[in-house]
C-alpha positions as CSV (number, residue, x, y, z in Angstrom):
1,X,60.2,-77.3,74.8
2,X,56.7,-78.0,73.9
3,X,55.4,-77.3,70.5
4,X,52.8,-74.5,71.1
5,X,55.7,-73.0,73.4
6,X,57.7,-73.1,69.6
7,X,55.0,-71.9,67.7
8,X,54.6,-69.0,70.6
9,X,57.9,-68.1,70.4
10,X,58.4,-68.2,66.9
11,X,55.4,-65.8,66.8
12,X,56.9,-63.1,69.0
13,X,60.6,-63.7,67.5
14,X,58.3,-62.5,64.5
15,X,57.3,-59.3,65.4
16,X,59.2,-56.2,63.9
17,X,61.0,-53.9,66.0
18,X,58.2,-51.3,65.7
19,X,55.7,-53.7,67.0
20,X,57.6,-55.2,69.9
21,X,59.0,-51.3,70.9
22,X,55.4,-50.6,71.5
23,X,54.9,-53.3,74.1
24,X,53.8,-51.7,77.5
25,X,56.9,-53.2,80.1
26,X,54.9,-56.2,81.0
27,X,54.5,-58.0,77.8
28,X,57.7,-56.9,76.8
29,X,58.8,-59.4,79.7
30,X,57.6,-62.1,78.6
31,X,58.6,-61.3,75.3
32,X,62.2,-61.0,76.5
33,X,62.1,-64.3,78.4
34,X,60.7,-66.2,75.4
35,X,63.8,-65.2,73.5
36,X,65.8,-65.9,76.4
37,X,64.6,-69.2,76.4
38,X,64.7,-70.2,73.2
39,X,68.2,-68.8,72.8
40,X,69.3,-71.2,75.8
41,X,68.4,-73.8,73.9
42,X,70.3,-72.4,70.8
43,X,73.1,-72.4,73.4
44,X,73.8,-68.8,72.3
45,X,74.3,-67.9,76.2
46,X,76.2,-64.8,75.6
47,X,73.1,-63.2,73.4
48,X,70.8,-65.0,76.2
49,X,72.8,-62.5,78.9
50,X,72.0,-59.2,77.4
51,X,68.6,-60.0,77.1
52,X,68.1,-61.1,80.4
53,X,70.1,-57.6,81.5
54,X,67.0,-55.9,79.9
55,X,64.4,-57.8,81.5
56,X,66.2,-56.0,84.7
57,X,66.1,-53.0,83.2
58,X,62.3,-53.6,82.3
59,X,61.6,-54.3,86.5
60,X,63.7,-54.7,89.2
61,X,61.1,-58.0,90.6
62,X,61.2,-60.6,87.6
63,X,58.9,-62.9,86.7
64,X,59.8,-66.1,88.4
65,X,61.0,-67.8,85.2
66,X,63.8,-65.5,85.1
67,X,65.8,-66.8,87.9
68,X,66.2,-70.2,86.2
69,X,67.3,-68.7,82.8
70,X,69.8,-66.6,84.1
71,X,71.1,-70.0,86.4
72,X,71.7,-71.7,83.1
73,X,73.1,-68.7,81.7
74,X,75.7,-68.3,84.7
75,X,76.4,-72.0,85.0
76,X,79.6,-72.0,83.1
77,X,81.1,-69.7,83.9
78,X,79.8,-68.8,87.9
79,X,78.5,-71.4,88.9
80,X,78.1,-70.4,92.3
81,X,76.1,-67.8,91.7
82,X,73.8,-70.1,88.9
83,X,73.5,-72.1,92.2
84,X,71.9,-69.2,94.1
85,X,69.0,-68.4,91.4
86,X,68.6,-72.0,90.6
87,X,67.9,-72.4,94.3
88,X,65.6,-69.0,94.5
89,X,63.6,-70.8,91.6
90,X,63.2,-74.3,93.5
91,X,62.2,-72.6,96.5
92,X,60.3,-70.2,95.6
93,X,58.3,-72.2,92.8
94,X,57.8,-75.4,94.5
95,X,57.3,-78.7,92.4
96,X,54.4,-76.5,90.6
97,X,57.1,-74.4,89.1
98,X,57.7,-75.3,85.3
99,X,61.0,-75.7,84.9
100,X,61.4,-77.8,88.7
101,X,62.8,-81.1,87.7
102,X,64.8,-79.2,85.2
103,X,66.2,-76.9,87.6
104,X,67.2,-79.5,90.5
105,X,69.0,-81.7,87.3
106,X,71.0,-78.5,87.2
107,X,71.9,-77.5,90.8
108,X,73.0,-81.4,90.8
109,X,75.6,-80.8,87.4
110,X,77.1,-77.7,89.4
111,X,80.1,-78.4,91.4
112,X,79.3,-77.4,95.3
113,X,82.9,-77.2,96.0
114,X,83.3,-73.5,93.6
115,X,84.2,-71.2,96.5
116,X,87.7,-73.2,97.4
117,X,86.9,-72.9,101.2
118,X,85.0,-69.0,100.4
119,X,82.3,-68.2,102.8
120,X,80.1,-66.6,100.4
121,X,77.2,-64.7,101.4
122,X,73.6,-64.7,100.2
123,X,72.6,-62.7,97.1
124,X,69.8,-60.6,98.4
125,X,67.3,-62.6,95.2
126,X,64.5,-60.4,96.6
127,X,65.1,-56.5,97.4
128,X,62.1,-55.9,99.7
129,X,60.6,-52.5,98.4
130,X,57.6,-52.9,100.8
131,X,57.1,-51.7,104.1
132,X,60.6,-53.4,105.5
133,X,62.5,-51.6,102.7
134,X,60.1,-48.2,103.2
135,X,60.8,-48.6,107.0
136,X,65.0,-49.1,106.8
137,X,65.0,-46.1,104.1
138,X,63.4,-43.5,106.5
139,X,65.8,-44.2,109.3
140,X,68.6,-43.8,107.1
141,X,66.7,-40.4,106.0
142,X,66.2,-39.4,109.5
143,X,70.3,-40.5,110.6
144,X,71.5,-38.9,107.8
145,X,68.9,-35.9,107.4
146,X,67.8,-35.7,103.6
147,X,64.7,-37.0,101.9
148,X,66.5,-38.0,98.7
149,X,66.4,-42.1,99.2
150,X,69.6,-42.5,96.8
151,X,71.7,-39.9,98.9
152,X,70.8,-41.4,101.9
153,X,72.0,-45.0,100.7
154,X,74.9,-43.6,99.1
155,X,75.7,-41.8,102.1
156,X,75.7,-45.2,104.3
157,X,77.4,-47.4,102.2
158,X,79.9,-45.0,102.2
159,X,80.1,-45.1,106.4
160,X,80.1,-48.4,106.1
161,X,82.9,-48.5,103.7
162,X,84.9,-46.2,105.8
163,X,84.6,-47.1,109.0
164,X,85.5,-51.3,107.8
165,X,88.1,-50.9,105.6
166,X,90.4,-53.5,104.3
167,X,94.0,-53.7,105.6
168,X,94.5,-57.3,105.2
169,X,95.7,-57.3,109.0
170,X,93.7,-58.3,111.9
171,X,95.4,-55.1,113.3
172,X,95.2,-51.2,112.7
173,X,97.7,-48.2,113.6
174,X,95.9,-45.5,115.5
175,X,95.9,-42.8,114.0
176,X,97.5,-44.1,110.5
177,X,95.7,-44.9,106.8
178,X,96.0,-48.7,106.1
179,X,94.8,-50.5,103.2
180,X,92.4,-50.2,100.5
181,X,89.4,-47.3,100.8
182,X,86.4,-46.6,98.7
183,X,84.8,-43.4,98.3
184,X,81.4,-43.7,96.1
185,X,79.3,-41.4,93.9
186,X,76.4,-41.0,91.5
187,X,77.7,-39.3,88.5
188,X,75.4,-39.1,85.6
189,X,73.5,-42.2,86.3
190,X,76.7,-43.7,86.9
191,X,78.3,-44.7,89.9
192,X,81.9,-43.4,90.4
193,X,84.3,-45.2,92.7
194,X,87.1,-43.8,94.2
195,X,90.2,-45.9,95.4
196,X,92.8,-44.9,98.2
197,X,95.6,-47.6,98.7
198,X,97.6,-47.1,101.9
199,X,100.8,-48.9,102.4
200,X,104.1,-48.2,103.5
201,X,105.3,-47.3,99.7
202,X,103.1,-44.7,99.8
203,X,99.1,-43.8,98.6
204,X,97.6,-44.5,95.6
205,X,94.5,-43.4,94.1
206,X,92.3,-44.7,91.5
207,X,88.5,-44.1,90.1
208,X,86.6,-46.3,88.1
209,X,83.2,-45.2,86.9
210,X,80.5,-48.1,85.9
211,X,77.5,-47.8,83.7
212,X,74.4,-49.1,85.8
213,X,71.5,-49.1,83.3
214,X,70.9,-53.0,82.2
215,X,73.3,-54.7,85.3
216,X,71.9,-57.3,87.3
217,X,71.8,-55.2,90.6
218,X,71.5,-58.0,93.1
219,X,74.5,-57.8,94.5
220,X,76.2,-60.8,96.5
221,X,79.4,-60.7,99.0
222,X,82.0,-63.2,100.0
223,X,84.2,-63.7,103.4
224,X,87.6,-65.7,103.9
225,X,88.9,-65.5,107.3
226,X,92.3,-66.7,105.7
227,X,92.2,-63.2,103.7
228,X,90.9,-61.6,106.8
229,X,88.7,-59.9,104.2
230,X,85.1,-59.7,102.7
231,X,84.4,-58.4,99.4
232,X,81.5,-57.2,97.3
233,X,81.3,-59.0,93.6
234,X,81.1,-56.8,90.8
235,X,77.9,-56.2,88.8
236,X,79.2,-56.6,85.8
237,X,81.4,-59.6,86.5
238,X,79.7,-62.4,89.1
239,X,83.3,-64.1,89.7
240,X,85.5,-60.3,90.2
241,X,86.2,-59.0,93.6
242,X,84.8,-55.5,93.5
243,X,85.0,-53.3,97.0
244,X,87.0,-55.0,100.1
245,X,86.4,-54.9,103.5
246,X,86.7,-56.0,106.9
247,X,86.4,-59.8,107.7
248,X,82.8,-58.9,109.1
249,X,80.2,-61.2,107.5
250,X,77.2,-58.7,109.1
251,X,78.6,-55.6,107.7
252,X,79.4,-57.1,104.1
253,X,75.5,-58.7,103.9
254,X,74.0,-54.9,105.0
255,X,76.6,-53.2,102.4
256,X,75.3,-55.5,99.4
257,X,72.0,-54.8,100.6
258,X,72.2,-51.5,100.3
259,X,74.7,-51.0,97.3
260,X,71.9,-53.5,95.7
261,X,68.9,-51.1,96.1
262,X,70.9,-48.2,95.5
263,X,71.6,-49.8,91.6
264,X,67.6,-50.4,91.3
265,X,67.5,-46.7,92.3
266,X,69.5,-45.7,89.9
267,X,68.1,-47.9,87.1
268,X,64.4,-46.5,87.9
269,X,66.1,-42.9,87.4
């Protein structure tokens, strides 16, 4: 880190609450990726986290520099996903981009065998909200007739849940409810998810609410055709097997897609 950078951030780290409150959103960025920065350096990663959650709750599109300070924040402990925004940084910055050489030393230090064998999707880095994102949300408006953009996403990752469930078989009984189902719902600016488990002890249910405002909502997905199964990681935890499905790599990229924009909805709400 450059001295002026130092003298910069110790400026900003200098401001009083009242001053920084003030800040219109996008010098508030900045001033939230300074302090992520120097607290990297501080190695106080686990401060460095929930400042970089509120440069996401700030603006769903992050400055650039954000990608490679939450990679070294997520390089301990998932690295896989460090991998992905160190990666998103490289390419996207070039050799132009300041922290380049830095950021390839790092994607070198992770180890590329992580998954154990996992075929582990792309993290949608960039949610399109232009015309490819406005075009996809009307159809779902027009297939599922309402104008409200969250119901309509809500109401297609839940067909997509449905009609892919997870039974752990490559099998399914007519007729009969198998394995694990998901049922999900805004509640509150929360979303509320409903659990069904089929097997031949019985069914069990279970709902677990989770508190979007300041979660990284780019989602990413895995697939293991040993487990016969994809899965959906959690927001809050990179490394935690959220929602299961079907072995379908297609339908697990579209439903982290779409669970993905759905958070940013929600967020912006």
């Amino acid at each position: 880190m450059n001295a002026f950078r130092k003298v910069l951030i110790a400026i900003l780290l200098g401001f009083t609450l009242p001053v920084t409150a003030s800040l219109p959103p996008e010098h508030e960025v900045e001033r939230l990726l300074l302090l992520a920065e120097q607290l990297l350096s501080e190695r106080n990663v686990k401060r460095a986290e929930r400042v970089l959650a509120q440069v996401i709750e700030l603006t769903p599109k992050p400055p650039l520099r954000y990608f490679y300070f939450r990679g070294q924040s997520l390089a301990l402990n998932a690295p896989a996903q460090a991998h992905e925004h160190l990666t998103h940084y490289v390419v996207k910055g070039g050799r132009e981009a300041e922290f380049y050489r830095e950021a390839l030393a790092l994607i070198s230090e992770l180890d590329p065998d992580e998954n154990n064998g996992e075929e582990v999707g792309s993290k949608p880095l960039e949610l399109s909200l232009g015309n490819e994102y406005q075009a996809d949300l009307a159809k779902l408006k027009a297939l599922y007739l309402t104008d409200d953009a969250a119901a309509a996403l809500l109401q297609h990752i839940n067909a997509l849940l449905a009609t892919h469930p997870y039974t752990g078989t490559r099998l399914t009984r007519a007729g009969e409810k198998q394995g694990r189902h998901y049922a999900l719902d805004i509640e509150n600016g929360a979303l509320k998810v409903r659990v069904s488990e089929y097997s031949a002890k019985g069914a069990s249910l279970h709902i677990d609410k989770i508190r979007v405002v300041g979660l990284d909502p780019y989602l990413r997905y895995g697939c293991a055709r040993k487990e016969k199964a994809c899965w959906i990681y959690h927001p809050s935890s990179p490394t935690e097997r959220w929602l299961w499905l079907a072995n379908k790599d297609a339908i697990a990229a579209e439903l982290a897609t779409s669970l993905s924009r759905l958070l940013v909805l929600i967020q912006r709400s």
